[in-house]
C-alpha positions as CSV (number, residue, x, y, z in Angstrom):
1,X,65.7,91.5,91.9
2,X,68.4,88.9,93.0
3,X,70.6,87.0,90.9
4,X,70.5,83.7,91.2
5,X,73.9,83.0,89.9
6,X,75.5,85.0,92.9
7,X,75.6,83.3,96.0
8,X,76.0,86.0,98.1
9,X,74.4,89.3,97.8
10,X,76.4,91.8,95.2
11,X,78.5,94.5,96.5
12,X,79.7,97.7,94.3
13,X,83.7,98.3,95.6
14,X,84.6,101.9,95.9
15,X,86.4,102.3,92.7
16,X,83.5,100.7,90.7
17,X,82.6,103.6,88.4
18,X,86.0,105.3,87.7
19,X,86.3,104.5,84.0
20,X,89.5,104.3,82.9
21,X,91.5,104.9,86.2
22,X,89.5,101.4,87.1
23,X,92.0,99.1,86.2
24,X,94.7,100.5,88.2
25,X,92.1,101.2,91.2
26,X,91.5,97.4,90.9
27,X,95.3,96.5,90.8
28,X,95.3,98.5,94.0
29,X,92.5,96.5,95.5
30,X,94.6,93.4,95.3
31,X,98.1,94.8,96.2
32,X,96.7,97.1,99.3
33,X,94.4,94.9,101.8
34,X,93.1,97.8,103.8
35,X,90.4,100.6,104.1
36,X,90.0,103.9,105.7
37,X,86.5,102.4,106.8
38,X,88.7,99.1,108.2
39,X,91.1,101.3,110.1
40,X,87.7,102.6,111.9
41,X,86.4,99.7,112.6
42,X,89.4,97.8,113.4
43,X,92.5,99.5,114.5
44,X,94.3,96.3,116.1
45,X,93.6,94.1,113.6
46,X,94.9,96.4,111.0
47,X,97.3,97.8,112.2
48,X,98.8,94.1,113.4
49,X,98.1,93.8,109.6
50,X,100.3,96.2,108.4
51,X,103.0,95.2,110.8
52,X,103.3,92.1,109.2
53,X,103.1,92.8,105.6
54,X,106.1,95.4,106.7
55,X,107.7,91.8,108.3
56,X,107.2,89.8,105.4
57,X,108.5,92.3,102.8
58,X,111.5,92.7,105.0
59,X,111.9,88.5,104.8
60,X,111.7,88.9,101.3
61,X,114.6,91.5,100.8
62,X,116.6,89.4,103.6
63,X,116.1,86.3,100.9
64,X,117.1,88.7,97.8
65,X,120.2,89.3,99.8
66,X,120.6,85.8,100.7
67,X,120.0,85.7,103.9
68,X,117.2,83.8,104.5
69,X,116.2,80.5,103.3
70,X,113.1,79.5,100.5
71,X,111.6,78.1,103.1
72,X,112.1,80.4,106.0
73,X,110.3,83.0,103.2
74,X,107.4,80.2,102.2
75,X,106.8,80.3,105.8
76,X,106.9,83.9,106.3
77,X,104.4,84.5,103.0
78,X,102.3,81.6,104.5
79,X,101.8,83.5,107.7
80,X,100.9,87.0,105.8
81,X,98.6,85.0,103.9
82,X,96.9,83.8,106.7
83,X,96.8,86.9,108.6
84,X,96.0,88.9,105.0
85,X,92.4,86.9,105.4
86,X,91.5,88.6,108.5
87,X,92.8,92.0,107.7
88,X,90.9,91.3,104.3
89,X,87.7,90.1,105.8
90,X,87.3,93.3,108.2
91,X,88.7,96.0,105.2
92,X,87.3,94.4,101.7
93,X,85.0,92.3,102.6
94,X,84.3,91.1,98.8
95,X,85.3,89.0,95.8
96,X,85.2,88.9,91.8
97,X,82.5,86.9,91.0
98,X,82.8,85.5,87.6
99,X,85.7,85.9,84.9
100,X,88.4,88.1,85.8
101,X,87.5,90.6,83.5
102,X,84.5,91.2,84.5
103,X,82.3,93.7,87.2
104,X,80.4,91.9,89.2
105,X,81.2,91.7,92.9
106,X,79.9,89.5,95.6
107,X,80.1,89.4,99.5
108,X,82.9,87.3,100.4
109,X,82.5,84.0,103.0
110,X,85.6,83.1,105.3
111,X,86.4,80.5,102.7
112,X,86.0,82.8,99.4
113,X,88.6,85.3,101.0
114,X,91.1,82.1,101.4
115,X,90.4,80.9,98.5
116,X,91.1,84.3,96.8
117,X,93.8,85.3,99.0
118,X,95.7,82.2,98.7
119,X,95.8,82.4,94.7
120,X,96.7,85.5,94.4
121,X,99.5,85.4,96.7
122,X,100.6,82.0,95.4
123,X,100.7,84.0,92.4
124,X,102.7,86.5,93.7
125,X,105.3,84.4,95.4
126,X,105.8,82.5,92.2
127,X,106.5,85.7,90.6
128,X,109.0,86.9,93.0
129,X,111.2,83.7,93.5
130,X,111.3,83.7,90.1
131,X,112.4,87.4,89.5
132,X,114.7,86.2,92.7
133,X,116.1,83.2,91.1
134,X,117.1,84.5,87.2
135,X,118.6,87.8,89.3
136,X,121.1,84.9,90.7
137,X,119.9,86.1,94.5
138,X,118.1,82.7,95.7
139,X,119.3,79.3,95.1
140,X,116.5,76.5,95.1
């Protein structure tokens, strides 16, 4: 039977029934945008993916060295952001649907990965200028 209150169709993520070990599979679902089945179907994309995210974290260490500028590393985050959608899309295709505590996942639309993508990393930037700024590496 469908749900009505899904708006895609439900999808079950690989780590869905690991009891405990859940929560840290799931914090690995957010931190790690690819998948072995990704790779297969997309070895370009990914692997431009991953060439990136290995750009942007070197921006970020250039900026906790104080070498780069908060906005020469907004723009670098931007653009992994961007390209994290893609990688995203073709790897782990799905979204949380509902509170964040719960277990119910739904196919994700182009605009549900953004939407997601670009919250959580907003979340993480925030997170590491601040840890940047009270270490006294990044001056805003």
């Amino acid at each position: 039977m469908v749900d009505p209150r899904i708006l895609t169709e439900a999808v079950h993520p690989p780590y869905e029934d690991q009891g405990a070990t859940r929560l840290l599979a799931e914090a690995w679902d957010h931190i790690w945008p690819w998948s072995r089945s990704g790779f297969e179907r997309q070895r370009a994309v990914q692997a431009a993916g991953l060439a990136i995210a290995v750009a942007a974290t070197v921006a970020w260490v250039l900026a906790a060295m104080g070498n780069l500028t908060p906005g020469a590393i907004i723009g670098w985050w931007f653009g992994w952001s961007v390209f994290e959608v893609v990688v995203r899309m073709g790897a782990k295709p799905y979204v949380k649907d509902g509170p964040w505590w719960g277990r119910r996942y739904r196919k994700a639309s182009p605009m549900d990965m953004v939407c997601y993508v670009g919250f959580k990393n907003l979340l993480v930037g925030a997170a590491l200028f601040i840890g940047l700024k009270s270490l006294g590496l990044i001056v805003i």
